[in-house]
N, C-alpha and C positions, 0 to 999 in steps of 0.2 A: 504493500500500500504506500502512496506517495503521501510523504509525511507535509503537510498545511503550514506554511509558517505565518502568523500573526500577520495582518497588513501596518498595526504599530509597529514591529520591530525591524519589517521591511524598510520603511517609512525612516525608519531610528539610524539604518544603514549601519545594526550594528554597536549603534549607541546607547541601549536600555541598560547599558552597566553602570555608563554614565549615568546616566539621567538617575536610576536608585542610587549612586554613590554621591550624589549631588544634593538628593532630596533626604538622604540620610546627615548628613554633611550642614546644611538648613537646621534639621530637627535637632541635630544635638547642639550645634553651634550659636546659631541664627534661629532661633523658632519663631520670632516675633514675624517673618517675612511670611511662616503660613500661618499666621493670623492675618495678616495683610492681605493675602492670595483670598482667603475664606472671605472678609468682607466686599472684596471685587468681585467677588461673586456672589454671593449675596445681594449686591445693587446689581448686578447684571441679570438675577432671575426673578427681579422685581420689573423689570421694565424702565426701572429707574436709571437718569442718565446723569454722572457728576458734573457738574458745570462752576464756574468761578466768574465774581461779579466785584466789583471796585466799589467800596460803600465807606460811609464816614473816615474816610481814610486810610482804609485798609483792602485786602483782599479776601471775602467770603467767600467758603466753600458753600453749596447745597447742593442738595438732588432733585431731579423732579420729572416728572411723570404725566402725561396726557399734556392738555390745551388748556386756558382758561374757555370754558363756556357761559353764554349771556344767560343770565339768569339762575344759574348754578354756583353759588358762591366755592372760588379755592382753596384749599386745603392748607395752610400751613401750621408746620408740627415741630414744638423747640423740643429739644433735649434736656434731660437732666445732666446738673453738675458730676463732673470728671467723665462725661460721655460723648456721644458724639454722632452725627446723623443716621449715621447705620444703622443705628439701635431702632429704629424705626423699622427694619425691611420686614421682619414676621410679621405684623399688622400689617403693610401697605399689600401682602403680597392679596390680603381677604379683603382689599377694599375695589369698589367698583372700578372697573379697569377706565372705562370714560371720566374719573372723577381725576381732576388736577390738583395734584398733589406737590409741593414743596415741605421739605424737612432740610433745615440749617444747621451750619453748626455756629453755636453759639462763641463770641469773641476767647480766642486763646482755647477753645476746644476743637477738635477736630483737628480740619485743616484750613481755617481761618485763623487770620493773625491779630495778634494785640499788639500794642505797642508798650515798650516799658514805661512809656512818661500819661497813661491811660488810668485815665477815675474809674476805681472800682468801683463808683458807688452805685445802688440802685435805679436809680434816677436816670443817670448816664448809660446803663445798661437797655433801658429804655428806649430813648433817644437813638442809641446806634443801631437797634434793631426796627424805629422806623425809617429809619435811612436804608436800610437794607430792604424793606416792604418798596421804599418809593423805587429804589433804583431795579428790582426785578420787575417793576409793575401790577403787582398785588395790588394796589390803592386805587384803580380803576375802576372796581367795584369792592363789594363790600366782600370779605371773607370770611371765613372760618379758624380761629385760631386755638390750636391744641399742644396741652402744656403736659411734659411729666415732669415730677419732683420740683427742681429749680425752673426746670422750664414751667411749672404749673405758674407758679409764682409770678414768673415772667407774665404766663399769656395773661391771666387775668388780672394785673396791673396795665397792661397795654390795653385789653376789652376797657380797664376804666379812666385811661388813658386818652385814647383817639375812639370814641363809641362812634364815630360815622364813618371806619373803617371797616367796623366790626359786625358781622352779623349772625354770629354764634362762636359760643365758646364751651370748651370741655377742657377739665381740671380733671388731670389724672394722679393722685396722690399726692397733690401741691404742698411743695413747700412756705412755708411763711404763713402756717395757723399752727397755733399752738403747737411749735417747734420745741423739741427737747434742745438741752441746752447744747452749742454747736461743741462745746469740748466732748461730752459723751459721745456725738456722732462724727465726729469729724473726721479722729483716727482711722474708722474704720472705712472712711473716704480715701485716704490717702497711704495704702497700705504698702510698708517698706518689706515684709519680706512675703514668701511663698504662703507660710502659716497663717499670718499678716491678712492674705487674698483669700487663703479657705477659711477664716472668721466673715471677712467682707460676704462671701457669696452663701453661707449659711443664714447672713442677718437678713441678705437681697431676698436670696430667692426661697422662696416656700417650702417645694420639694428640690431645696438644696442639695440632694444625693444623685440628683437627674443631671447634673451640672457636675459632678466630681471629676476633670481632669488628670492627665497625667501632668507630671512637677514642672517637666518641659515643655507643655504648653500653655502654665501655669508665666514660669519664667518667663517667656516671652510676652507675655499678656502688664507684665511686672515692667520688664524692658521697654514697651510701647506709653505705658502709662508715667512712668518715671521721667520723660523727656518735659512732662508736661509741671514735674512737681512743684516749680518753685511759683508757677504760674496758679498751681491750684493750692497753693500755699498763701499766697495774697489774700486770694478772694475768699477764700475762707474766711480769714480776719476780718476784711473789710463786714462777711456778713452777718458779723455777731453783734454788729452795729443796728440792725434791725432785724430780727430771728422773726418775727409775728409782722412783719411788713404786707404782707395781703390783707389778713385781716383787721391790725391795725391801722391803715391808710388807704385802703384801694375797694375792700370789700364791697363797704356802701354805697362807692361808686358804680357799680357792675348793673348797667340797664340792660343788656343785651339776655336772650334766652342761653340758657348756661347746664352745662351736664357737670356732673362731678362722681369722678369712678375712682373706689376705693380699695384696694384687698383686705379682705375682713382678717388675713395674718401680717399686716405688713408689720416691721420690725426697726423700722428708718424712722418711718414719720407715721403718727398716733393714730387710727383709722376712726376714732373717737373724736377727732377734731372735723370729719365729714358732714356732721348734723351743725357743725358751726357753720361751714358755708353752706349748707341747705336752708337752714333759718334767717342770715345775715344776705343772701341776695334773692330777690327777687325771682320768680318766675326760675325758680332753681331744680332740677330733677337730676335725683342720687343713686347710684347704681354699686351695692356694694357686692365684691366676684367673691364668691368661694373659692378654698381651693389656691389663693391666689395670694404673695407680697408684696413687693413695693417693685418688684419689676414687672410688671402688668402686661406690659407690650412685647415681652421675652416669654412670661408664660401660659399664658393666657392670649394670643394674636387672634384666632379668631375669634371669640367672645368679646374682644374690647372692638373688634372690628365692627361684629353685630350690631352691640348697645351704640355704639359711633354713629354707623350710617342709619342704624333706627331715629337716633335721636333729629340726625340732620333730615330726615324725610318729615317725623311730625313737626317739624318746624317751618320745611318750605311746602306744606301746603298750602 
């Protein structure tokens, strides 16, 4: 019998020694690059396309997806602190394929730049991110703006913010109600070693055993986040300047129709603080997930996807 040989190894001419002595060579050495490889792909089986845009001074990265349509308000989606637009693709993947979507990354996360001589402060954090709305063209019509953690914080201070940009918002486990105090949570924000990152992801995620890596792709996860630390080192400080900044300053302002989704285990930010912004805004509807912690859009993607586009259809009838 004539023996078949692989159209890869044809194709390789040879080189599949290479190629596993290369991809071993990454994994022990370099592992942080297939982490990198894993999120390029992950926007690629989104539909999602990375793009970079010149805003208040700097260069932001986001992603995005479909057209803007008339009448259909777009989509845009901040991140939580030390994260970064990605974290978004397991929800985008269960959202209507026609619905335009933008997800950012917020200043000095991701692959947007800060500048060293930049106001941490809240306010200003504002500010750069409608500068960022004008220059992609979000501000044409009205949108949809959707927040996790820090980013929660974010969107529904900008919802009270510019309300005649805005024409729904949804608060995913937002930070700034009734915020434990930033020293108890912070550490495990900005974690220096491997052990360090399996406490981090035991407190994230729910079914934190579904998530247990190997050390080396732990490492590199370590390696990718530590470029960033002295940047998530600032802004930390800066925020212990206002811990209750949503609820203290911006809540009452919030006219727009407003969703807020909670995980009934989260272990970050208090899921008991949920009936404060349900009672504190207006025309407010709370969806608390089973099952589910404070990374909601990692475990739980199609269920936040559901309540999501449920929320935005009773709203644009």
């Amino acid at each position: 019998m004539m023996e078949v040989i692989p159209t890869p190894v044809l194709l390789a001419g040879g080189g599949t020694l290479v190629s596993v002595a290369a991809a071993l060579f990454v994994y022990h050495v370099r592992p942080m690059y297939i982490l990198i490889f894993i999120r390029w792909y992950n926007v690629w089986k989104t539909g999602c396309r990375v793009k970079l845009v010149k805003a208040a001074g700097r260069q932001f990265a986001y992603m995005e997806r479909g057209e803007p349509r008339k009448g259909e308000p777009s989509m845009l989606l901040v991140h939580g602190f030390t994260d970064r637009k990605e974290s978004w693709c397991e929800m985008i993947k269960y959202l209507p394929k026609h619905l335009h979507v933008i997800a950012v990354d917020l200043p000095g996360h991701g692959d947007t730049e800060y500048k060293p001589k930049d106001d941490f402060t809240f306010q200003n954090l504002l500010v750069i991110l409608h500068q960022f709305v004008g220059a992609v063209g979000l501000d044409r019509q009205q949108f949809h703006i959707v927040g996790l953690s820090l980013g929660g914080a974010v969107a529904g201070s900008y919802a009270a913010s510019y309300p005649d940009q805005v024409s729904a918002l949804t608060l995913m486990c937002p930070a700034g109600v009734r915020t434990p105090p930033i020293d108890e949570i912070g550490h495990l924000m900005i974690p220096e070693s491997i052990a360090d990152l399996r406490e981090f992801l035991k407190k994230v995620v729910y079914n934190w055993q579904a998530v247990q890596a190997p050390d080396q792709i732990l490492t590199g996860l370590l390696e990718l986040r530590k470029l960033k630390y002295d940047f998530y080192k600032k802004f930390l400080e800066e925020s212990k300047k206002y811990p209750n900044i949503l609820e203290e300053e911006y809540m009452t302002k919030i006219s727009v129709p407003t969703q807020v989704i909670w995980g009934k285990h989260d272990q970050i930010l208090p899921p008991s603080a949920a009936p404060v912004l349900e009672q504190g805004i207006p025309n407010c509807h709370l969806e608390m997930l089973d099952r589910c912690g404070h990374a909601i859009t990692m475990e739980r993607p199609r269920k936040s996807a559901t309540v999501l586009v449920r929320f935005r259809e009773s709203i644009l009838k």
